[in-house]
KEKE-3310 file (N, C-alpha, C; in steps of 0.2 Angstrom, whole numbers, plus 5000, padded with zeros to 4 digits):
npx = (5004:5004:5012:5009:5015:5018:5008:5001:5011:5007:4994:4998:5006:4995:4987:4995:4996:4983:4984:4992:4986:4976:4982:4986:4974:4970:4979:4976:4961:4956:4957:4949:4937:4941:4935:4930:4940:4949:4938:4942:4955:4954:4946:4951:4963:4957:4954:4964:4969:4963:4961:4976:4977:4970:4974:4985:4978:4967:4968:4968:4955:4956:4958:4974:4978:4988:4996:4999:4990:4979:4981:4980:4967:4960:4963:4960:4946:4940:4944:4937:4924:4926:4925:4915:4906:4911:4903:4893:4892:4903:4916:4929:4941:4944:4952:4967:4969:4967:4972:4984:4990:4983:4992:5004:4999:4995:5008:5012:5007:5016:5027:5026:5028:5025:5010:4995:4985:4967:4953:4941:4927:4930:4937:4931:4923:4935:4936:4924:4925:4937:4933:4921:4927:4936:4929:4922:4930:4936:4925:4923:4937:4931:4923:4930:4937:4925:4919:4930:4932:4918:4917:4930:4924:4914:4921:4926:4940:4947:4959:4968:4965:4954:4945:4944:4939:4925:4907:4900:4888:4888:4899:4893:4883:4888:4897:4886:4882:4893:4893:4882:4883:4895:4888:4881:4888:4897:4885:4884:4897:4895:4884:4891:4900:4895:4894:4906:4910:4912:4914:4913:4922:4931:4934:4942:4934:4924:4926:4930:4919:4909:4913:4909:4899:4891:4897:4890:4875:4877:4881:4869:4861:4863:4861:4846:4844:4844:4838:4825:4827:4834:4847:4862:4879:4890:4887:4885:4896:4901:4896:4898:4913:4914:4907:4917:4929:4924:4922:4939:4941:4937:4944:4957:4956:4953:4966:4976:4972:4972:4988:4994:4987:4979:4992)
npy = (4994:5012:5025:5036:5051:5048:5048:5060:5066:5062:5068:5080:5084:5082:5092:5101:5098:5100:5111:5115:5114:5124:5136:5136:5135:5148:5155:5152:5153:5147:5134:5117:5113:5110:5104:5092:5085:5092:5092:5074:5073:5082:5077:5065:5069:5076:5065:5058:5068:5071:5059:5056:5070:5066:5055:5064:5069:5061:5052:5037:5040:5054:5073:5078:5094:5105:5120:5118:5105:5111:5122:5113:5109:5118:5119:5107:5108:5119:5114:5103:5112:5119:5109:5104:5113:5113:5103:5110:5121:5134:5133:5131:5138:5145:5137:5140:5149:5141:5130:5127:5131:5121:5112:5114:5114:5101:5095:5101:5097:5083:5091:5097:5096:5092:5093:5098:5090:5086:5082:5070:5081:5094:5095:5092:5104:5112:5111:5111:5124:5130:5124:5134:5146:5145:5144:5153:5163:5157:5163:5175:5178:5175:5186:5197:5194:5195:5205:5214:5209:5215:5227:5232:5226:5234:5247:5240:5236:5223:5210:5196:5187:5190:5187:5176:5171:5165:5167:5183:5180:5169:5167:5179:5169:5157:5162:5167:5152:5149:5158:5154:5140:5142:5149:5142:5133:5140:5143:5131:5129:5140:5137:5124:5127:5135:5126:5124:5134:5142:5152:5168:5182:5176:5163:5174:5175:5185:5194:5188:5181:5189:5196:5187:5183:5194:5194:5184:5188:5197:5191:5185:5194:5198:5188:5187:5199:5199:5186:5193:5206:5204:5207:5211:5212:5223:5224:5215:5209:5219:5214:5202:5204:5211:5206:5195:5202:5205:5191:5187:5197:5193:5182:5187:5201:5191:5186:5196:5201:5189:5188:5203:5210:5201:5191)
npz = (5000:4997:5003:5013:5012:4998:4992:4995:4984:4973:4972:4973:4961:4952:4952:4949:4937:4930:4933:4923:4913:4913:4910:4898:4892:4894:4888:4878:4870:4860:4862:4862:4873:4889:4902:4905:4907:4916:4927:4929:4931:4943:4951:4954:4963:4972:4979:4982:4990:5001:5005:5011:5017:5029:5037:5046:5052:5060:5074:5084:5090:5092:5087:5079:5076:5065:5059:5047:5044:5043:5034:5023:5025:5021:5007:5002:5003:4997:4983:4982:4981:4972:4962:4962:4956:4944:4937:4935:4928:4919:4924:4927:4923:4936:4940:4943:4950:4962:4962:4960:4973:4979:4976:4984:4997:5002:5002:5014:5028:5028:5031:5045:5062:5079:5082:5089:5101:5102:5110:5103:5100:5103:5095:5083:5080:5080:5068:5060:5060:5054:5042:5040:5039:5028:5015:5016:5014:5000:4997:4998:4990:4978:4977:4976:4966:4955:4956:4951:4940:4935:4934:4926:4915:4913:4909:4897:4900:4896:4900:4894:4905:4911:4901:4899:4912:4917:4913:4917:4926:4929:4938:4947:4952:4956:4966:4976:4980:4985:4996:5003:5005:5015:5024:5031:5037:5045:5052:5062:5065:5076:5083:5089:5095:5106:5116:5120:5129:5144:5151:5145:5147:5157:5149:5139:5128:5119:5113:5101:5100:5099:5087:5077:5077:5072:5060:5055:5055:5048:5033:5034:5034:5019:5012:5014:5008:4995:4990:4992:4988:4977:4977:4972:4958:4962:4977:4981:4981:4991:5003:5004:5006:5017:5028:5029:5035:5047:5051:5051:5060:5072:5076:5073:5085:5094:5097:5098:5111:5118:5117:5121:5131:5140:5144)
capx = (5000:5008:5013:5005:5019:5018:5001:5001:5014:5003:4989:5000:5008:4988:4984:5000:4996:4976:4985:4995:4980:4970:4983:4987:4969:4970:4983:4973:4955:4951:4957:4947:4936:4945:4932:4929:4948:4950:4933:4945:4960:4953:4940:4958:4969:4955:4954:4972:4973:4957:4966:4984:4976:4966:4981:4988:4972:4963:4973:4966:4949:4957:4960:4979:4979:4991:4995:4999:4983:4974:4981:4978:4959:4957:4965:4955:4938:4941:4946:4931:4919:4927:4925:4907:4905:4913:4898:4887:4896:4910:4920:4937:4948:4945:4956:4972:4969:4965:4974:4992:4990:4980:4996:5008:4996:4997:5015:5015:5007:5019:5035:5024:5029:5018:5002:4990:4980:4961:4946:4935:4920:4931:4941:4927:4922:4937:4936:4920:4925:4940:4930:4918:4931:4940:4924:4918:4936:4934:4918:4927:4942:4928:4919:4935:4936:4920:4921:4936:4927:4911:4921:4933:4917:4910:4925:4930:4948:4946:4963:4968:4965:4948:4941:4945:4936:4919:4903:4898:4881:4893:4903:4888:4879:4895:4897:4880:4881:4899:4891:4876:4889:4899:4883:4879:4895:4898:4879:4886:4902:4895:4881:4894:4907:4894:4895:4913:4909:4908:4911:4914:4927:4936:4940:4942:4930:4921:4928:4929:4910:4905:4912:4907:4889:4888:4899:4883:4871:4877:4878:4862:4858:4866:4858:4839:4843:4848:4833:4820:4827:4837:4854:4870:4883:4895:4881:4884:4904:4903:4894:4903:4919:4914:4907:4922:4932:4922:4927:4944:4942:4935:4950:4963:4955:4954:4972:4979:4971:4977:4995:4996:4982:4981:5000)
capy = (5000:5018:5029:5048:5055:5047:5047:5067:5069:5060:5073:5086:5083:5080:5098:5107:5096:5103:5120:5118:5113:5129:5140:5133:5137:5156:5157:5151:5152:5143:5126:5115:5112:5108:5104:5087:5082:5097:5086:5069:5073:5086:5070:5060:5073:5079:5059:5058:5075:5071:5055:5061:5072:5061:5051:5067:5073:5059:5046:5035:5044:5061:5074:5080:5100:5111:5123:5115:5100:5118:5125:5110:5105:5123:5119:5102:5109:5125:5112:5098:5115:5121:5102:5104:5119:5113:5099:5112:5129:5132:5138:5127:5141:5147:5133:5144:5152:5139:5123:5128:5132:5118:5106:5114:5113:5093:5093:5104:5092:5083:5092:5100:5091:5093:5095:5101:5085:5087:5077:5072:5084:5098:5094:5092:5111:5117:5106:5116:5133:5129:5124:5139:5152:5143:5144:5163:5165:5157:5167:5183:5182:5174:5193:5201:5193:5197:5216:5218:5206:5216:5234:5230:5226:5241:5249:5239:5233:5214:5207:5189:5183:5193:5185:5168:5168:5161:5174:5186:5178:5163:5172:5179:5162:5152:5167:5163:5145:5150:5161:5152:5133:5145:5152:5132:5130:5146:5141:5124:5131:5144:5131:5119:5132:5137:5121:5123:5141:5143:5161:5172:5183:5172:5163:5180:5174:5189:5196:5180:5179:5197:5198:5182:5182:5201:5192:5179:5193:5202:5186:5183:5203:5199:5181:5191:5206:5193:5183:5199:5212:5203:5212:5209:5215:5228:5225:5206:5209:5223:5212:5196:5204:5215:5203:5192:5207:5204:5185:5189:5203:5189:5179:5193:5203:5187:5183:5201:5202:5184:5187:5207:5212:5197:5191)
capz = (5000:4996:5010:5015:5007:4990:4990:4994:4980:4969:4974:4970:4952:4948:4953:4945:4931:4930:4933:4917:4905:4913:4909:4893:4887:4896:4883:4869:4872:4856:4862:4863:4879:4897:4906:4905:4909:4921:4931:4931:4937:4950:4957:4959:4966:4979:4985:4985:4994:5006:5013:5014:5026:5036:5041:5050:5057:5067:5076:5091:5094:5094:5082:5079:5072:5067:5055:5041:5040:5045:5026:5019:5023:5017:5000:4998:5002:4991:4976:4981:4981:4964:4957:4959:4952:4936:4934:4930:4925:4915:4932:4927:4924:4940:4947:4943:4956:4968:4960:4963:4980:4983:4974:4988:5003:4999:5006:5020:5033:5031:5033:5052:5068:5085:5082:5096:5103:5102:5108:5095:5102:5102:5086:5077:5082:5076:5059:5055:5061:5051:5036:5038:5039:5024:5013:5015:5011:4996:4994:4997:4984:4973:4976:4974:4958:4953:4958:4947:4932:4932:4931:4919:4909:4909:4907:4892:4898:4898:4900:4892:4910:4912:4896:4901:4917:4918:4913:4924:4929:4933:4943:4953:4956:4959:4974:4978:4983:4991:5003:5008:5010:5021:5029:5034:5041:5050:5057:5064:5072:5083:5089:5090:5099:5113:5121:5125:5134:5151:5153:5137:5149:5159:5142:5133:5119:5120:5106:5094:5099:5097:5077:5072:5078:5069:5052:5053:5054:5039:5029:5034:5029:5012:5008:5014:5004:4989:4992:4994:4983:4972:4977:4966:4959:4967:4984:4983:4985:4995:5008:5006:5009:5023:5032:5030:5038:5053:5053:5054:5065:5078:5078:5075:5090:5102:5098:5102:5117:5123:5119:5123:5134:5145:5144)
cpx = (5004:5007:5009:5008:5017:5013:4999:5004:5011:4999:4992:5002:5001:4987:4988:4997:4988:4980:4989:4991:4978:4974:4987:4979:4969:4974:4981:4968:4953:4953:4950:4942:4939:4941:4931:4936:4948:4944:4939:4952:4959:4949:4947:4960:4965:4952:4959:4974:4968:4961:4972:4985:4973:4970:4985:4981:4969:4969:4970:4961:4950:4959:4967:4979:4986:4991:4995:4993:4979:4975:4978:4972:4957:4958:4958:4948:4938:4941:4939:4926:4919:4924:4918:4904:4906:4909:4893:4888:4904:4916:4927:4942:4949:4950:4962:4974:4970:4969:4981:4993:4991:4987:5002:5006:4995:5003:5015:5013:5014:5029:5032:5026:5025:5015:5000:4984:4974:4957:4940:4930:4921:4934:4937:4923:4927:4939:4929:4921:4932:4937:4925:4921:4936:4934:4921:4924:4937:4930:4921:4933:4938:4924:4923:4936:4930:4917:4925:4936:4924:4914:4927:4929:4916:4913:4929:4937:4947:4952:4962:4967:4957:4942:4941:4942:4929:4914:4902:4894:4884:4895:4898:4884:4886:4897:4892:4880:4888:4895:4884:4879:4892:4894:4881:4882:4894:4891:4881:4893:4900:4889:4885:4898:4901:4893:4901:4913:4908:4907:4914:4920:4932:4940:4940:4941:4923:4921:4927:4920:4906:4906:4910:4902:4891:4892:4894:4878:4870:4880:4873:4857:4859:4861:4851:4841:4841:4842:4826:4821:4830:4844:4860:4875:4887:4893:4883:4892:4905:4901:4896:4909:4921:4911:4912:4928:4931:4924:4934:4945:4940:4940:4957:4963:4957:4963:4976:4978:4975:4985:4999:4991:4981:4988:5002)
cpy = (5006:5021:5036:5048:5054:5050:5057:5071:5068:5067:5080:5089:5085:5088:5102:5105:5099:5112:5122:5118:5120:5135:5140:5137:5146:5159:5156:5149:5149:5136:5122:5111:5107:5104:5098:5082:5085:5092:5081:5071:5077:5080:5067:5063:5074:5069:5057:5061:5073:5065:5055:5063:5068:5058:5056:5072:5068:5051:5042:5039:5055:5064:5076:5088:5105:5115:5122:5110:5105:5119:5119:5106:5112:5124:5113:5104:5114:5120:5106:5104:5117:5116:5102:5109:5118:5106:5103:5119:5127:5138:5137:5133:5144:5143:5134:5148:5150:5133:5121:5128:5128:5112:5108:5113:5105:5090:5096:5100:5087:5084:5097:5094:5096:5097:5094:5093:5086:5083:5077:5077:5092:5100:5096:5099:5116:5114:5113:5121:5136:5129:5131:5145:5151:5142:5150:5165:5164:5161:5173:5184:5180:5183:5197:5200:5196:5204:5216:5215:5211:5224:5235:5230:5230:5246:5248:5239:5228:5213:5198:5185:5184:5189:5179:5165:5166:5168:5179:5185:5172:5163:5174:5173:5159:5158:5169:5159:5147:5150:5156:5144:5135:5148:5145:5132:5134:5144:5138:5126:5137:5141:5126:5123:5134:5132:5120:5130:5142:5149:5166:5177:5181:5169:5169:5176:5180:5193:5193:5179:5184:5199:5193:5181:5189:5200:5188:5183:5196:5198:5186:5188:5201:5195:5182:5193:5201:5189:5186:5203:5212:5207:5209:5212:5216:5227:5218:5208:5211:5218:5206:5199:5210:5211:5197:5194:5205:5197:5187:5194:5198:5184:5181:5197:5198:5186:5188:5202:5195:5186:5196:5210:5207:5196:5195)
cpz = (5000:5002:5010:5012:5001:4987:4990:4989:4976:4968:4971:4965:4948:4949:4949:4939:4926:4928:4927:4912:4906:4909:4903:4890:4888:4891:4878:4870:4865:4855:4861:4870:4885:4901:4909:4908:4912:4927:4936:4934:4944:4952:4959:4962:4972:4982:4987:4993:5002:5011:5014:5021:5031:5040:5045:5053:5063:5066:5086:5092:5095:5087:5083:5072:5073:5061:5048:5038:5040:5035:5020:5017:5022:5010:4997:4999:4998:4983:4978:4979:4972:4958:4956:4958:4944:4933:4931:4928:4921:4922:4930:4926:4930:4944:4946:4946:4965:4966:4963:4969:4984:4981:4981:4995:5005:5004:5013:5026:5034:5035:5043:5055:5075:5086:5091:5095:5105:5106:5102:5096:5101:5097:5081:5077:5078:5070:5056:5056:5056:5043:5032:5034:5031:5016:5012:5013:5005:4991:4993:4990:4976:4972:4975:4966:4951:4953:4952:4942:4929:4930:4926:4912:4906:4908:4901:4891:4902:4896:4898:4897:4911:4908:4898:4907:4914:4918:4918:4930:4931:4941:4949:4957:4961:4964:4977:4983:4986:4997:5007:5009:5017:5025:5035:5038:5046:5056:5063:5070:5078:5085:5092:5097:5106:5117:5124:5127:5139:5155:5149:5141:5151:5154:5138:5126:5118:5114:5100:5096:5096:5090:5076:5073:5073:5061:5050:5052:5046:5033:5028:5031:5020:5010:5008:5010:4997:4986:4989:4989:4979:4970:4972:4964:4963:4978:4986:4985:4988:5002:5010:5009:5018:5030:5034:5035:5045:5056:5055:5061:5071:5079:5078:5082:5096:5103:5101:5109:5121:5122:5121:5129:5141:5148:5151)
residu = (UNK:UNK:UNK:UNK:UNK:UNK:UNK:UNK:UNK:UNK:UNK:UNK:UNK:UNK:UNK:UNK:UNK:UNK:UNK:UNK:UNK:UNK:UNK:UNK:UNK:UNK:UNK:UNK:UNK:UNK:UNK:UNK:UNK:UNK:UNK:UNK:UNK:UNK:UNK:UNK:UNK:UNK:UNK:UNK:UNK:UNK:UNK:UNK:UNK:UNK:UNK:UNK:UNK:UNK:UNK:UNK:UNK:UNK:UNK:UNK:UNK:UNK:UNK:UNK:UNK:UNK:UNK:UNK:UNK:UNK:UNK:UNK:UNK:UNK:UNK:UNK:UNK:UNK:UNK:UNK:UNK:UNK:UNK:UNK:UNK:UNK:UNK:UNK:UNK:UNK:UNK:UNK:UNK:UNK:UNK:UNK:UNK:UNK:UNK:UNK:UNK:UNK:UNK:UNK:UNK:UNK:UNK:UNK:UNK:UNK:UNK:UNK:UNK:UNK:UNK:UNK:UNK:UNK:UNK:UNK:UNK:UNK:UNK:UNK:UNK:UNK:UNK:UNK:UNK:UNK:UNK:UNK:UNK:UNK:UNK:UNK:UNK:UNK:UNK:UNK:UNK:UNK:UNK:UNK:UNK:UNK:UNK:UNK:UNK:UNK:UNK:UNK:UNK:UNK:UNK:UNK:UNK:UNK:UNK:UNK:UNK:UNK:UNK:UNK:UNK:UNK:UNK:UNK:UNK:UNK:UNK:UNK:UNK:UNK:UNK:UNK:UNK:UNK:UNK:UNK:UNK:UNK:UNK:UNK:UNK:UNK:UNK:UNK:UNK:UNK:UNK:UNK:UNK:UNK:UNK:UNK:UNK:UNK:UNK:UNK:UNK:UNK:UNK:UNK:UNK:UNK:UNK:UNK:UNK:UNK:UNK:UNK:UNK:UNK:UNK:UNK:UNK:UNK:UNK:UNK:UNK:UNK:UNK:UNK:UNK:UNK:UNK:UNK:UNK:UNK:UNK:UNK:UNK:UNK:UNK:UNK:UNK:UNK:UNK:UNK:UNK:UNK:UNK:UNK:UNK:UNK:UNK:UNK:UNK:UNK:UNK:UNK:UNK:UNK:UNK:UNK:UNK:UNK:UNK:UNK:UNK:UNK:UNK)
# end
């Protein structure tokens, strides 16, 4: 049987090699369709890459986290979320964005040495709050994208990179279904996160509670408005990325405070 390693190198060659076809055709949009091959080797690479990681995440009943299966269960869910996007859109050249990343993120577990020992109950707490936050991230450089797509448009400077993305009503769906996956999630980890809370100051999570309930709000403003008055555009990215801002802000603020304010 092949070892983690081989099996993560595998994973990774398949992703560069995906990321050469895409940018193969961004250089010559009159190939021949990608999509169909861009599919198969991402379905292999993201089972490769999926149990890679699993072998340095749960071991005996517990999960084992640190920074590195952290970048890299953010890479394969980004590249599983892209894969099924590219069943029903023409999304594949986005994955030149997301492919390469995801071929280096492959290796990095295992060049990490000691991981943070978890319980499962708690592990599995930060697996989704990990996948949330890695997911509206997605969604964010998706609406970054998407902003500086639709202004280009209407300014009539489409770059050979600009032309080769995926339509603009693409673009707006496929940042659509980001935000309301990430919505789910983000849901699931601050249910899941208040049963390990005993007193919101004691553990200074006061801050990490305070953005990230008011970044769930104003997703949830977004995906109403979306819903009701059919918001989009410049409105849609303005609101995915601003509430994203708020995510960070709730794990950037708690961290400052535990190592300069408590400390």
């Amino acid at each position: 049987m092949l070892s983690t390693g081989i099996i993560a190198v595998l994973a990774s060659l398949l992703y560069f090699y995906a990321s050469a076809i895409i940018w193969q055709k961004i250089q010559s949009p009159t190939q021949t369709d990608i999509r169909p091959k861009i599919i198969k080797i991402i379905f292999v690479a993201v089972l490769l890459h999926a149990y890679s990681l699993s072998d340095t995440l749960w071991l005996h009943s517990s999960i084992f986290f640190h920074i590195g299966n952290g970048l890299s269960m953010v890479a394969v869910l980004a590249s599983a979320i892209l894969l099924v996007t590219h069943l029903n859109k023409p999304t594949e050249t986005l994955g030149i964005f997301i492919y390469p990343l995801a071929a280096l993120s492959t290796l990095i577990p295992l060049a990490m040495t000691s991981p943070i020992q978890l319980p499962i109950e708690l592990g599995s707490h930060v697996l989704i709050s990990v996948a949330a936050y890695s997911i509206m991230g997605i969604a964010t450089a998706q609406a970054i994208l998407y902003g500086v797509q639709e202004r280009n448009f209407k300014a009539k400077r489409l770059t050979k990179l600009m032309k080769a993305l995926p339509p603009l009503q693409v673009m707006e769906s496929t940042l659509l279904q980001l935000v309301k996956i990430g919505f789910i999630f983000l849901t699931f980890a601050l249910i899941s996160g208040a049963f390990f809370v005993e007193n919101l100051f004691e553990q200074h999570l006061i801050h990490k509670t305070f953005f990230a309930i008011l970044a769930w709000l104003v997703y949830g403003l977004f995906l109403f408005g979306q819903a009701k008055y059919g918001w989009r555009g410049q409105t849609a990215a303005r609101y995915t990325i601003w509430a994203y801002f708020l995510l960070i802000l709730s794990y950037l603020g708690t961290t400052i405070v535990l190592q300069y304010v408590v400390a």
